[in-house]
C-alpha positions in Angstrom: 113.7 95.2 103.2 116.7 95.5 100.1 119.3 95.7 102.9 117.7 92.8 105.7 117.8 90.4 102.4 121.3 91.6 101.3 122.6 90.6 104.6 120.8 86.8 104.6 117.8 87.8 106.4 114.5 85.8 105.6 111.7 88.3 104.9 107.9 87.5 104.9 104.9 89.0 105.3 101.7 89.3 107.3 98.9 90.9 105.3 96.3 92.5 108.2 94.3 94.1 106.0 93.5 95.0 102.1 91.1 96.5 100.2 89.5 99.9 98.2 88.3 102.7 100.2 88.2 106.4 99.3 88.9 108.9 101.9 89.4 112.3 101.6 93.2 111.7 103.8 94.1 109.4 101.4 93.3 111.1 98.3 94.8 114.0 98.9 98.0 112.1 100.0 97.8 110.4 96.8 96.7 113.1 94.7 93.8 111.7 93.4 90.2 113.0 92.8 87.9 112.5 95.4 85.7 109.5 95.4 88.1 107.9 93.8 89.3 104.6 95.1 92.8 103.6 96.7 93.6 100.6 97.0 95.1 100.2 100.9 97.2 97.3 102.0 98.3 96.8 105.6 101.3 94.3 106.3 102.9 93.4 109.5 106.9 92.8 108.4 109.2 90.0 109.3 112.6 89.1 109.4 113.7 85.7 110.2 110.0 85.0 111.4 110.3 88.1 114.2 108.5 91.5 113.5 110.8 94.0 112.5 108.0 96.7 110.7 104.0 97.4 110.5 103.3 99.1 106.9 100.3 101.1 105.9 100.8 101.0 102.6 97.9 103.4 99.7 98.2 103.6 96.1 95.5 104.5 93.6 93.7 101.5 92.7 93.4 103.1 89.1 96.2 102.1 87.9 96.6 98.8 89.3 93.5 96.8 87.6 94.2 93.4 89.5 95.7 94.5 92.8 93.1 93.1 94.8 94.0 89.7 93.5 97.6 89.4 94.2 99.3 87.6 97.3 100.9 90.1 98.7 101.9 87.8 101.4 104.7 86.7 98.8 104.6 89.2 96.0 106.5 92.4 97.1 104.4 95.7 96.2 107.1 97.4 94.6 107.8 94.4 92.5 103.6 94.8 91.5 104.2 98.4 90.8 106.9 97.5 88.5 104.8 94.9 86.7 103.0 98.3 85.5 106.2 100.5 85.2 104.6 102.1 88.1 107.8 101.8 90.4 108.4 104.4 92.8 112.0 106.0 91.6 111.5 109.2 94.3 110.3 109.3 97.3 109.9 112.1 100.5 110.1 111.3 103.8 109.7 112.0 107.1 111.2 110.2 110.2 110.4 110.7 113.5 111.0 108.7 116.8 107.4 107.8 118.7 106.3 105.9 121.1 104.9 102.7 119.9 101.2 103.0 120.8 99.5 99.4 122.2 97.9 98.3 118.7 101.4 98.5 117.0 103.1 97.5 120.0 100.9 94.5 119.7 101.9 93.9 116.1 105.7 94.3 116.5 105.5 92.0 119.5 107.1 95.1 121.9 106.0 96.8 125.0 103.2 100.1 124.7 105.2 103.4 124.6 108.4 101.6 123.3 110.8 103.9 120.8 109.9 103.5 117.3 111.0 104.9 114.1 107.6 106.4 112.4 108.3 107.0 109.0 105.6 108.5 106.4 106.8 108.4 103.0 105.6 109.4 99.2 106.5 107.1 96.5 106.8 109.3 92.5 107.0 107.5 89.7 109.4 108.0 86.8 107.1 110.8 85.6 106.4 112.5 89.1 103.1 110.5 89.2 102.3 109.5 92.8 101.8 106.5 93.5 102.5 105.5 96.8 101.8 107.1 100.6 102.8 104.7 103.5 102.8 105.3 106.8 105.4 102.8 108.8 106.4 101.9 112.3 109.8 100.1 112.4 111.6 98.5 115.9 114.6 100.6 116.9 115.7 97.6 118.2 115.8 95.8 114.2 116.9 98.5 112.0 119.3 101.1 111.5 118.6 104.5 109.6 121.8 106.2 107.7 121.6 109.3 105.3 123.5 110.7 102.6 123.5 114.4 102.4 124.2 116.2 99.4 125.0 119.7 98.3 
């Protein structure tokens, strides 16, 4: 999203879905006791009003005592998190290519069984805290990936 506004792009948001739940998935991705809740946030991505990524965004709603009254339609979540010095500073990631399945096909405004890039990422804190898991689905077709490898 840094790089797409670098570069001019207008970025909004769709929020599909948000809320608490407490499943065990979730929990253990965010390292948190179970029956505890997370706080789960599901946004459709846009650049220059065309769908470039679907986010399924979890964080524990611990934390974050008035998530569930923020706009996320205009507030950026990392920009929350900071609010809280809660900003993911580390992250690990894994990236695949899949094909887009027909709900996020649907989403991204593609065809079923297009290439995506499926990314699932954790977000650490400053003090190796997690505090984010989100799964992603991004167009091949909007973004380009690029590493840095070090030694």
């Amino acid at each position: 999203t840094a790089t797409l506004k670098s570069s001019g792009a207008r970025i909004s948001n769709k929020v599909i879905t948000k809320g608490f739940v407490s499943t065990r998935f979730l929990n253990n991705k965010l390292g948190v006791g179970e029956g505890e809740k997370v706080y789960v946030l599901h946004r459709v991505r846009y650049s220059n009003e065309e769908p470039f990524a679907i986010e399924y965004s979890s964080v524990p709603a611990k934390p974050f005592r008035d998530i569930d009254t923020i706009d996320f339609t205009n507030i950026s979540l990392y920009d929350y998190m900071e609010s809280y010095g809660l900003m993911p500073t580390r992250f690990n990631e894994k990236l695949q290519l899949v094909e887009v399945n027909a709900r996020e096909a649907g989403y991204l405004e593609i065809g079923e069984g297009e290439p995506v890039y499926y990314t699932e990422l954790i977000g650490f804190d400053k003090r190796g805290n997690i505090v984010e898991y989100t799964e992603s689905f991004t167009r091949c077709d909007k973004a380009e990936m690029t590493f840095e490898t070090r030694v």
